[in-house]
C-alpha positions as CSV (number, residue, x, y, z in Angstrom):
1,X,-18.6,-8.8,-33.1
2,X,-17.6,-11.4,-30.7
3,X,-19.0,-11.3,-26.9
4,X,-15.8,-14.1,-25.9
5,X,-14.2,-14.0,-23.0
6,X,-10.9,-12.0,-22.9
7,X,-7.9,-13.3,-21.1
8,X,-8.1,-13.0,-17.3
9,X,-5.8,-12.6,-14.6
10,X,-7.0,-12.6,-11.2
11,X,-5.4,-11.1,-8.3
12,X,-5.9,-13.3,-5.1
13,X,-7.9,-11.3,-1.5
14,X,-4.0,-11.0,-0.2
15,X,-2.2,-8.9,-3.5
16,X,-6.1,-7.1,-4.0
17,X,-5.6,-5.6,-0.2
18,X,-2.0,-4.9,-0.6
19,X,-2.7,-2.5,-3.2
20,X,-5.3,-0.5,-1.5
21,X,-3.7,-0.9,1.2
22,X,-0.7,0.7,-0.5
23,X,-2.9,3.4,-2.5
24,X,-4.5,4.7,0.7
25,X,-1.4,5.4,2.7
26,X,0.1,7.4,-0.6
27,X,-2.8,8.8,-0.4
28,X,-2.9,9.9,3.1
29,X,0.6,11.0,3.3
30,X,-0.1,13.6,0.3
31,X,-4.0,14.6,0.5
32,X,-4.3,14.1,-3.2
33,X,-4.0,12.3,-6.6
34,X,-2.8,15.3,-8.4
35,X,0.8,13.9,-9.5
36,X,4.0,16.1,-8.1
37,X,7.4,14.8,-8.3
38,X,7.1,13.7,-5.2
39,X,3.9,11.7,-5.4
40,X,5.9,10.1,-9.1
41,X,8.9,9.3,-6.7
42,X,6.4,7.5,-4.0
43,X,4.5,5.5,-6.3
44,X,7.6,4.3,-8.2
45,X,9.5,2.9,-4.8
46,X,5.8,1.3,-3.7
47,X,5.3,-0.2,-7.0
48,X,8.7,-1.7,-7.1
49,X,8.1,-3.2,-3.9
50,X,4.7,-4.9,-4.7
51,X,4.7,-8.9,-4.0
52,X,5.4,-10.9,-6.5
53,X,2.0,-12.5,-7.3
54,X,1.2,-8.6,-8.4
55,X,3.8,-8.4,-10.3
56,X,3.3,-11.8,-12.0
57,X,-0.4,-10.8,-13.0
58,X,1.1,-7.3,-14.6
59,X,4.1,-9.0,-17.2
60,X,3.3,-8.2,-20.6
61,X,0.2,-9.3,-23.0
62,X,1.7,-12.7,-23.8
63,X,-1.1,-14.1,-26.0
64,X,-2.7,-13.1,-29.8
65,X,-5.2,-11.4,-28.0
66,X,-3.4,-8.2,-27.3
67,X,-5.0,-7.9,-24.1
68,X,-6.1,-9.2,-20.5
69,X,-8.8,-8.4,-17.9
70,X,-7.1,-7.8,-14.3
71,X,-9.7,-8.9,-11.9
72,X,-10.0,-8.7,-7.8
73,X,-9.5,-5.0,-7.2
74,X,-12.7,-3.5,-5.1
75,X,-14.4,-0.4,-6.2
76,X,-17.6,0.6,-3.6
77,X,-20.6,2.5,-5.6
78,X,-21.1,4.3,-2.3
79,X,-17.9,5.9,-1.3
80,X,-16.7,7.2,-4.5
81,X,-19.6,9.2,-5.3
82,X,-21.8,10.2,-7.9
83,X,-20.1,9.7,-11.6
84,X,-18.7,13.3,-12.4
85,X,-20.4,15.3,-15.3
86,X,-17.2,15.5,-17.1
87,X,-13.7,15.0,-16.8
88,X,-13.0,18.8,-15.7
89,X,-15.3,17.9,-12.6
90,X,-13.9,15.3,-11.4
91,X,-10.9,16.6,-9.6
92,X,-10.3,13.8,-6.7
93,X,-12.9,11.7,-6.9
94,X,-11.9,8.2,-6.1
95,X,-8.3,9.1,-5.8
96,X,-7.3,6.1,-4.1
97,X,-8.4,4.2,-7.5
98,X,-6.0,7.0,-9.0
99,X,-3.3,6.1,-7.2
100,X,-4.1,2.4,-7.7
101,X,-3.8,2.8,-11.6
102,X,-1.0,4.6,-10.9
103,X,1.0,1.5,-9.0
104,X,-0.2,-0.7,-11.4
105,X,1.3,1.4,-14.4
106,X,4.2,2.1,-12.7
107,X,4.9,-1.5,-12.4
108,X,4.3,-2.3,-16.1
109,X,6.6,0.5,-17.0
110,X,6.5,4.3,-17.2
111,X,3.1,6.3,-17.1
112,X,2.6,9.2,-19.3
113,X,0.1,12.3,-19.4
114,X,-0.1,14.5,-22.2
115,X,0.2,18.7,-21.0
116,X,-2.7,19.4,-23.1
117,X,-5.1,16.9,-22.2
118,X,-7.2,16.6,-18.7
119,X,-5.2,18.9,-17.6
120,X,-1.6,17.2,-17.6
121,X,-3.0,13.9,-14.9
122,X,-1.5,10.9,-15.3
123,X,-4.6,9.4,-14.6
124,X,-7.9,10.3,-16.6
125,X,-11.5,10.5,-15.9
126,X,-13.7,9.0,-19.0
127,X,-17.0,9.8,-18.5
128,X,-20.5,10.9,-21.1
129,X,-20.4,14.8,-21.0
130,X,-23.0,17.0,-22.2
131,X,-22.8,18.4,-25.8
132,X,-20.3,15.9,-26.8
133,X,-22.6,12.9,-27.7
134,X,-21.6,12.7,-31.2
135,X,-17.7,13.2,-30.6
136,X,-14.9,10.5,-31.3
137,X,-13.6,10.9,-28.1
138,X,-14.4,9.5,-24.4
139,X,-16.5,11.9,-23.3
140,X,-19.1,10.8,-26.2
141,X,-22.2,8.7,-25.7
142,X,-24.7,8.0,-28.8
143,X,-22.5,7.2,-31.1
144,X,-20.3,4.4,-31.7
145,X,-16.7,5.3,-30.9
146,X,-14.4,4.2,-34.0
147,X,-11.8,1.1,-33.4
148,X,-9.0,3.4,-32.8
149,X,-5.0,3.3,-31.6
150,X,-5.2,5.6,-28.7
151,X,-3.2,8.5,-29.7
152,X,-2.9,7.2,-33.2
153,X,-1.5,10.7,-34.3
154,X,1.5,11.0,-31.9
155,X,4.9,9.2,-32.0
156,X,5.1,8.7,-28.0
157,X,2.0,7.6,-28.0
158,X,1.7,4.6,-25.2
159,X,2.4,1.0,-25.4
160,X,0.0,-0.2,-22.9
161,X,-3.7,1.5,-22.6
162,X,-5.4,0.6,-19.1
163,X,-9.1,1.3,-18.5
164,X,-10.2,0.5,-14.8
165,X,-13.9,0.5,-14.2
166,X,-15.4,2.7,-11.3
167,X,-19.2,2.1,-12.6
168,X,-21.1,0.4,-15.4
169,X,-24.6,-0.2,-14.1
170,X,-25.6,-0.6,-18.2
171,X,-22.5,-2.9,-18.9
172,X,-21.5,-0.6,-21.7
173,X,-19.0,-2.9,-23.6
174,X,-15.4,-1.5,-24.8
175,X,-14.8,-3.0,-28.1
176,X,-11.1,-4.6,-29.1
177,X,-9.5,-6.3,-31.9
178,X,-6.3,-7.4,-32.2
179,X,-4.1,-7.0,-35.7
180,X,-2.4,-10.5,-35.1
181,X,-6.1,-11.8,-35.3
182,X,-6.9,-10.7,-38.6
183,X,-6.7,-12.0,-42.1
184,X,-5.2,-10.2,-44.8
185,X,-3.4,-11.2,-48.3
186,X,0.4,-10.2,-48.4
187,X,-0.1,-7.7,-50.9
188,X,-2.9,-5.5,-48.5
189,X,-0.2,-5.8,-45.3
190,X,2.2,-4.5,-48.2
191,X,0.2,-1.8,-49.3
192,X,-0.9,-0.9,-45.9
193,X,2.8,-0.3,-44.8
194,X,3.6,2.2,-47.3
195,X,3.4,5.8,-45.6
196,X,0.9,7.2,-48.0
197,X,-1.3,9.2,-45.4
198,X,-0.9,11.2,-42.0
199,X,-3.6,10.1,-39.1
200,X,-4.5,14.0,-37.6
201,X,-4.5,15.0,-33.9
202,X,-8.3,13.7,-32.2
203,X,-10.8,16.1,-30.9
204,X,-9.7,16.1,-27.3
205,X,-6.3,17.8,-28.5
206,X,-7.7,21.2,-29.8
207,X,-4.2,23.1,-30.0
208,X,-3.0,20.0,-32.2
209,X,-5.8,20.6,-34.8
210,X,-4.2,24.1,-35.1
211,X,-0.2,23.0,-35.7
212,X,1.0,24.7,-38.6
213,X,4.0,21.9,-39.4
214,X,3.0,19.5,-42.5
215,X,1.1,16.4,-41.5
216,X,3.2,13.2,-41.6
217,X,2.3,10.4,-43.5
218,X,2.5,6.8,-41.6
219,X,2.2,3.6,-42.1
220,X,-0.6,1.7,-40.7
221,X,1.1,-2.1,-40.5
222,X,4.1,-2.9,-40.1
223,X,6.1,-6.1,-38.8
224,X,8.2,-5.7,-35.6
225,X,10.6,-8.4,-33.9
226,X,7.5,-10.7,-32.7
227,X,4.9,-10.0,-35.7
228,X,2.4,-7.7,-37.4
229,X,1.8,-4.2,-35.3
230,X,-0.8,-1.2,-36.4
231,X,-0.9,2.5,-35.9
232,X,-4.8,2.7,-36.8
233,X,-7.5,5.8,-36.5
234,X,-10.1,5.8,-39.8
235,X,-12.2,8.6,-38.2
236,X,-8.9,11.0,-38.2
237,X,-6.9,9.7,-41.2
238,X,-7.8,11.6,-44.2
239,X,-8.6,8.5,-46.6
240,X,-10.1,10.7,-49.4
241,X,-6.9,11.9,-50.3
242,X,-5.4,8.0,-50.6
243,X,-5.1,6.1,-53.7
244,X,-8.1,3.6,-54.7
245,X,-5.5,0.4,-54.5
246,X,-4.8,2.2,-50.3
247,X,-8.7,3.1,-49.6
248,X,-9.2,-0.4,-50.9
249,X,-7.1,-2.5,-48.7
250,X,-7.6,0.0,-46.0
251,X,-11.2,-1.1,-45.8
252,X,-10.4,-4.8,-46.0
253,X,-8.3,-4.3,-42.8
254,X,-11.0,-2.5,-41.3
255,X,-13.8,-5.2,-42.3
256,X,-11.4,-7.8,-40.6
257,X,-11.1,-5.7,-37.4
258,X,-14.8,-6.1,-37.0
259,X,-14.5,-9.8,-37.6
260,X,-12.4,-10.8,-35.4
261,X,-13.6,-7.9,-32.8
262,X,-14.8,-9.0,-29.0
263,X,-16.7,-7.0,-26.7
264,X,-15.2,-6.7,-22.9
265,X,-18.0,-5.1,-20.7
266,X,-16.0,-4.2,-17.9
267,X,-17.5,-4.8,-13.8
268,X,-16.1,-2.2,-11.4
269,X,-12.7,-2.9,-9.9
270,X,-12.0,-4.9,-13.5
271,X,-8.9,-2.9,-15.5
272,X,-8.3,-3.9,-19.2
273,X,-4.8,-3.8,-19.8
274,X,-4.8,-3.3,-24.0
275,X,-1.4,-3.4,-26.5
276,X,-1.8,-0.4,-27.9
277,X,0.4,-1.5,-30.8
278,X,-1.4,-4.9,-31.3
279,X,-5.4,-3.4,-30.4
280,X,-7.8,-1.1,-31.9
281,X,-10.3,-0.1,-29.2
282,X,-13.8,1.6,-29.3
283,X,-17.2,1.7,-27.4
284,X,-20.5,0.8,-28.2
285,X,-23.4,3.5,-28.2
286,X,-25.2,4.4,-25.2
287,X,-27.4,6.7,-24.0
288,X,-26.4,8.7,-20.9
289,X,-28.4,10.0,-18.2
290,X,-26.4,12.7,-16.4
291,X,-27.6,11.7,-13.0
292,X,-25.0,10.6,-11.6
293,X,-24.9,6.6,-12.8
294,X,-23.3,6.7,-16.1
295,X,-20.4,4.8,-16.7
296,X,-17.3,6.1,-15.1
297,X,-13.7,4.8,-16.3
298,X,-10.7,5.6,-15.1
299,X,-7.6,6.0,-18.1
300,X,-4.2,5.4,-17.4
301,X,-1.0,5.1,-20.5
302,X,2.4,3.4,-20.3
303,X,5.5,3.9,-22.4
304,X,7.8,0.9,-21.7
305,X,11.2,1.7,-21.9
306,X,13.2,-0.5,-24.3
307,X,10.2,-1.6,-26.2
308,X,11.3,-1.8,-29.8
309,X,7.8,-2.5,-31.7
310,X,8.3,1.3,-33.2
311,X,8.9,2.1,-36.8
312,X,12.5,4.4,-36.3
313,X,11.1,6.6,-38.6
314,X,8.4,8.2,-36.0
315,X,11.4,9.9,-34.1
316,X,11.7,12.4,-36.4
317,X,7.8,13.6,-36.2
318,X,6.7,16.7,-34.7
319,X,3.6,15.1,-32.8
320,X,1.7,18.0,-33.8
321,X,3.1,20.0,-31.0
322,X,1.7,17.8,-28.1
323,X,4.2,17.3,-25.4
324,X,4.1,13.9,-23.2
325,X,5.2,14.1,-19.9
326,X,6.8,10.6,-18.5
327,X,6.9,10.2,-15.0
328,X,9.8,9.0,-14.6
329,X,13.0,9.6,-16.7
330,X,14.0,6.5,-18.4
C-alpha cells in the first residue's frame, strides 16, 4: 500500500468562512440537522448560491485517481464534543458540520439516505462501537475493513462517497484504490464483466439480509463512456459459488487493488471526496478506546443526475428491498 499524496483542493480563508458561515445560519433558523423538506429546500437554494471558488474546488474527480482531499474547512476538538459511542448516539452533535456536508453535497449533485440505515439522515455518523469490532461495516475497529464499493449491493447506490473528518487523534488512514489504476490482461476485465455472481446486502442493512427476491448476479467491470468502472465488495460476494476461471481473475483484480492502493489519513475539517464507481475504499485496523477520542467521521452520498457510468441492466434490480431517499427530485 502506498502512503502518496492524494489530489488536493484547497478552499481559501474567504470560501472556508462562507460555508460556515452559511451552515450556522441554516442551522439557527431550524434548531437542527435532522433533514425535513424544508431544511432539503434551504440547503439546495444556499448551495446554489455558493461563490464560485466553492464551486470550482467541488466539479467532478477529473484525474485517474478517483478521488481528491478538500482542505480549509475548520473543525474545533472542543466545541463538538466528546466522539459519540455509536452512531444511534449521536443525534446533533456537530450539526453545523452536518449541514456543511450537506451544502457541499448538494452542490456536487443530489444527496441520498437510505430509510433503513442511521435512521433515514442524509448525513452519517461513523464512529468504533462496542461489540462490533470485527464487523465489515463503519462502526468496526480491529479488523481491517475490506476495499469495498459503498453500497456495492444496491443499484442507486451513490456516485460520489464523501467522508469529512471531525477527529483522528491516531491518524487512522482510509484506504483507496482506483480501478483505472490497475493492471489487468483483457481476458480478466472480460471475465470480470460477465454477471456470474450477486454481491449481498452489508451488515448495517439487517432487513436486506432477510429479502426473499433471488439475488442478482452483477458484473464487477465494466467500461462506461470515459473508461473502466467497478461495482466491487469480496467480503459480501459469494465467490465460492463462482467458477475457478471467475474466482481466478477475481483475485488478480483484487491483488492489483492492493497494489496500486494509497492510504489518506484524514486531519479534522479534511473531506475525501471518492468516485464511487472508479474507488474501492476501506480502513485500516485500530484499536478503539471508547473514551470519547476515537475517530469520528462524518458520511455523506451523492447521486448525480445524468451520470451515465451505470450498466442499464441494474434498473431492473430489486435492491434487496432498501429504499433510497433523494433529497431533491431530479
Amino acid at each position: 500500500m502506498s502512503t502518496g499524496a492524494p489530489p488536493v483542493r484547497r478552499l481559501d480563508a474567504a470560501s472556508s468562512a462562507e460555508l460556515h458561515r452559511t451552515a450556522g445560519e441554516i442551522l439557527a433558523a431550524f434548531g437542527t440537522s435532522a433533514t425535513s423538506p424544508e431544511l432539503l429546500a434551504t440547503i439546495a437554494e444556499s448551495a446554489a448560491d455558493l461563490g464560485g471558488a466553492i464551486r470550482e474546488h467541488l466539479r467532478p474527480v477529473d484525474t485517474d485517481d478517483g478521488l481528491f482531499v478538500l482542505r480549509g474547512l475548520t473543525v474545533d476538538d472542543t466545541r463538538i464534543g466528546p466522539t459519540p459511542a455509536s452512531w444511534a448516539e449521536a443525534g446533533d452533535r456537530a450539526a453545523g458540520h452536518d449541514i456543511v456536508m450537506l451544502l457541499l453535497a448538494a452542490a456536487m449533485g443530489n444527496p441520498i439516505a437510505w430509510k433503513g440505515q442511521q435512521g433515514g439522515r442524509f448525513v452519517h455518523n461513523i464512529v468504533p462501537a462496542v461489540g462490533h469490532e470485527q464487523a465489515q461495516t463503519g462502526a468496526s475497529s480491529d479488523v481491517l475493513l475490506s476495499p469495498h464499493t459503498e453500497d456495492a449491493f444496491h443499484p442507486c447506490r451513490a456516485h460520489l462517497l464523501m467522508l469529512g473528518c471531525m477527529r483522528n487523534h491516531d491518524h487512522i488512514a482510509t484506504t483507496a484504490a482506483s480501478i483505472r489504476k490497475v493492471r489487468l490482461e483483457d481476458a480478466d476485465i472480460a471475465t470480470l464483466s460477465r454477471p456470474e455472481l450477486p454481491i449481498l446486502p452489508d451488515d448495517a442493512y439487517f432487513e436486506a439480509q432477510g429479502f426473499a427476491g433471488e439475488p442478482p448476479d452483477v458484473p464487477t467491470l465494466w467500461r462506461s463512456a470515459d473508461g473502466l468502472t467497478l461495482r466491487f465488495d469480496p467480503a459480501y460476494t459469494p465467490l465460492e459459488k463462482a467458477t475457478p476461471a471467475y474466482r481466478a481473475a477475481y483475485e488478480r483484480l483484487e491483488a492489483e487493488l492492493a497494489r496500486v492502493s494509497v492510504a489518506v489519513s484524514l486531519d479534522p475539517g479534511e473531506v475525501l471526496v471518492v468516485d464511487n464507481d472508479l474507488v474501492v475504499h476501506g480502513r485500516v485496523p485500530f484499536k478503539a478506546r471508547y473514551d470519547g477520542t476515537d475517530r469520528w467521521l462524518k458520511r455523506a452520498s451523492v447521486r448525480v443526475p445524468g451520470r451515465g457510468s451505470r450498466p442499464p441492466a441494474e434498473a431492473a434490480e430489486h435492491g434487496y428491498g432498501q429504499a433510497v431517499t433523494k433529497a431533491y427530485a431530479a
